[in-house]
C-alpha positions as CSV (number, residue, x, y, z in Angstrom):
1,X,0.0,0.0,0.0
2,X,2.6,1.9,0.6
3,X,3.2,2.4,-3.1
4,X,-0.1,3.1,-3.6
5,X,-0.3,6.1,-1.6
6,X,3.2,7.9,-3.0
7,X,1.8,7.5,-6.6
8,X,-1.4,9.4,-5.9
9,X,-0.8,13.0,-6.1
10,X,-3.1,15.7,-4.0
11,X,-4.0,18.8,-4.6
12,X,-3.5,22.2,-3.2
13,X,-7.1,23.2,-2.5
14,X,-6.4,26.5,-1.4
15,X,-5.7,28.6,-4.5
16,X,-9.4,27.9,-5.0
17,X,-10.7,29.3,-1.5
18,X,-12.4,32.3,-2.0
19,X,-11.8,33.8,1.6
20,X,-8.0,33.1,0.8
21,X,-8.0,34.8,-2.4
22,X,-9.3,38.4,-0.5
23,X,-6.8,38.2,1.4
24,X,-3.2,37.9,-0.6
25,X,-4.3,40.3,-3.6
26,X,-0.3,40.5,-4.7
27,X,0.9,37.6,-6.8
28,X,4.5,36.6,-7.6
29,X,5.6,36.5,-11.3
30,X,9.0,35.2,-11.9
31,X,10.8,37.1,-14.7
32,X,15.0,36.1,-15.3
33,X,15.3,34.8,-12.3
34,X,14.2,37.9,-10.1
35,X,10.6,38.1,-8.4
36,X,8.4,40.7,-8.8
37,X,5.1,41.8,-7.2
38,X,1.8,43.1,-8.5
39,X,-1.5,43.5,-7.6
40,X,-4.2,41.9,-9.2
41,X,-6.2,45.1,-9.3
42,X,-3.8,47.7,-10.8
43,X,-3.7,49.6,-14.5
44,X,-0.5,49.4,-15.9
45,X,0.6,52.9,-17.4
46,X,0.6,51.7,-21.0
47,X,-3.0,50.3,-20.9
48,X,-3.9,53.8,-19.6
49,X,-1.9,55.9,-22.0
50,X,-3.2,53.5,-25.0
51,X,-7.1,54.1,-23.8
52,X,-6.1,58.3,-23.6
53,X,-4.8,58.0,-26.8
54,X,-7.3,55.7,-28.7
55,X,-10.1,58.2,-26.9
56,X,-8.5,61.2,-28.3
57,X,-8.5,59.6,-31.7
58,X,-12.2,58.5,-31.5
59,X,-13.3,62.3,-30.3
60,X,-10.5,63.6,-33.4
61,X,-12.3,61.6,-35.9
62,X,-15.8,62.2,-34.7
63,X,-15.1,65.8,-34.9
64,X,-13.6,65.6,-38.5
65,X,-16.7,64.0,-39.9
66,X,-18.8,66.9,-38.4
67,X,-16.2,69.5,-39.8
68,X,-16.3,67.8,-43.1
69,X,-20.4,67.8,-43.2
70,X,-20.7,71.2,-42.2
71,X,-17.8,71.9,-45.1
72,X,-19.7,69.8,-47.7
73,X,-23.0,71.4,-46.6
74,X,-21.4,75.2,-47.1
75,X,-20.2,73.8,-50.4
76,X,-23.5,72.9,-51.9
77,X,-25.1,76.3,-50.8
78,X,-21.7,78.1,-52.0
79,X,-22.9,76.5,-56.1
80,X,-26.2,76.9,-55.6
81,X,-25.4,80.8,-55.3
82,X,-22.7,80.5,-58.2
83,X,-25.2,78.7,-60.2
84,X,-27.7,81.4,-59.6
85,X,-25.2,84.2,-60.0
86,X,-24.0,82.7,-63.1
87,X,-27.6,82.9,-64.7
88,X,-27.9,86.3,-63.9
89,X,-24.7,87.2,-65.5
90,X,-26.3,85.6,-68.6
91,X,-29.2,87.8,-68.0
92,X,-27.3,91.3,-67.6
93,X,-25.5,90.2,-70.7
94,X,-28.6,89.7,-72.7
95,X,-29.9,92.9,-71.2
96,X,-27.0,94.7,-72.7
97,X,-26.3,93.7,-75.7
98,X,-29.8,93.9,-76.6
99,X,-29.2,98.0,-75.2
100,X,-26.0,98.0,-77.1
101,X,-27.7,96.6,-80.0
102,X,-30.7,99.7,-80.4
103,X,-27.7,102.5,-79.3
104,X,-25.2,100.8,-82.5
105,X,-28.8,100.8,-84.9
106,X,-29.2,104.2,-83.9
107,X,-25.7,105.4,-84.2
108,X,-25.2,103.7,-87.6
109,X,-28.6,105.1,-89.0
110,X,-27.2,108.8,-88.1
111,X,-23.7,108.5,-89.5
112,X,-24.4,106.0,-92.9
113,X,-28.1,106.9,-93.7
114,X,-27.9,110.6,-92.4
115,X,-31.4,110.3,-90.5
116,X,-31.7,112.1,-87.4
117,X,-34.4,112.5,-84.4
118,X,-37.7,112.9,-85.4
119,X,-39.1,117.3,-85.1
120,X,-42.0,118.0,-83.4
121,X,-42.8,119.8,-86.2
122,X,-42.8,116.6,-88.3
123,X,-45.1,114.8,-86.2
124,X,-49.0,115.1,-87.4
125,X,-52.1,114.0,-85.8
126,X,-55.3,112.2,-87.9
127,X,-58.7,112.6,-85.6
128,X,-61.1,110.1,-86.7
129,X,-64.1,112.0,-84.9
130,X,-66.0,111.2,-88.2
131,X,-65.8,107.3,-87.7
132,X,-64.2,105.0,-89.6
133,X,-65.6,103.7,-93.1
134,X,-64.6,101.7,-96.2
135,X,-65.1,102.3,-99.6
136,X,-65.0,99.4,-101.8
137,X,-64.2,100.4,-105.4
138,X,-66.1,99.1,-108.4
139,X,-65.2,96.1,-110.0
140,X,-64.6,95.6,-113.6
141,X,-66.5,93.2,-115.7
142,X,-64.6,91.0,-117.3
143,X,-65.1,90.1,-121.0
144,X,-63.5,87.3,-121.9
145,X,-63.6,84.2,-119.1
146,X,-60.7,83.1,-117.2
147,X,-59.8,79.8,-119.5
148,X,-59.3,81.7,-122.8
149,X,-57.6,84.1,-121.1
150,X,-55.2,81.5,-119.8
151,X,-55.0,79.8,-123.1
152,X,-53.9,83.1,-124.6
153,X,-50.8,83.4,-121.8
154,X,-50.2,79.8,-122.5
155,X,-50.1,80.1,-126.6
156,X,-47.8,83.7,-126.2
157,X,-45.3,82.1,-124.1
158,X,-45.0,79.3,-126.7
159,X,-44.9,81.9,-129.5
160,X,-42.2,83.6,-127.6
161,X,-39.7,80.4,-126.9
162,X,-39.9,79.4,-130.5
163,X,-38.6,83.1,-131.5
């Protein structure tokens, strides 16, 4: 039996005790042959600085997108007023060459056709205080009907292409 009893093995129980556990919160890790000692419920530094810096990153890029929608908002409203701009240039231009149009028509019926401004002297009034009426005149009776006269044209015209 005695052979029996060094092959089993047993087991340390007490890592699994809970009231054990409370009380030793520092570990030992063995690094190179030196021990060091932590406790179970500390940060390290770079955990810390990595979740400062991955924060800042998150807030940098939440902020961009909002820059970049307020930019791409501005934009549109920025070509809808060129757009609109744009046609009103059209508009003015249209407007003056239209007045530069009359003022060259004017300019060119002085100097080449030697008109000039209407006189008051030149202007005359017609009163129609009598009314308005419309004589038709007589008509002329015709002698001969339309087809002979048409044969006639027709005949001459032949006359004349054979001369």
């Amino acid at each position: 039996m005695q052979a029996v009893i060094e092959k089993t093995t047993t087991y340390d129980l007490s890592r699994f005790d809970r009231t054990a556990a409370k009380n030793e919160e520092k570990t030992a890790v063995k690094t190179k042959g030196k021990t060091k000692t932590r406790t179970k419920a500390s940060i390290s530094s770079f955990s810390v600085f990595s979740a400062i810096v991955t924060f800042v990153m998150l807030a940098s890029l939440l902020f961009s997108y909002v820059g970049l929608t307020e930019a791409s908002d501005k934009n549109r409203k920025s070509y809808a007023e060129l757009e609109d701009l744009r046609e009103e240039i059209q508009m003015l231009e249209i407007a003056r060459n239209q007045r530069m149009g009359a003022l060259q028509v004017r300019d060119w019926a002085v100097t080449k056709l030697g008109m000039s401004k209407i006189d008051k002297s030149q202007i005359t009034y017609v009163t129609t205080s009598g009314g308005d009426r419309f004589e038709h005149g007589a008509e002329e009776k015709r002698e001969t009907p339309r087809l002979i006269t048409g044969l006639i044209k027709g005949f001459s015209t032949i006359v004349e292409f054979i001369n």
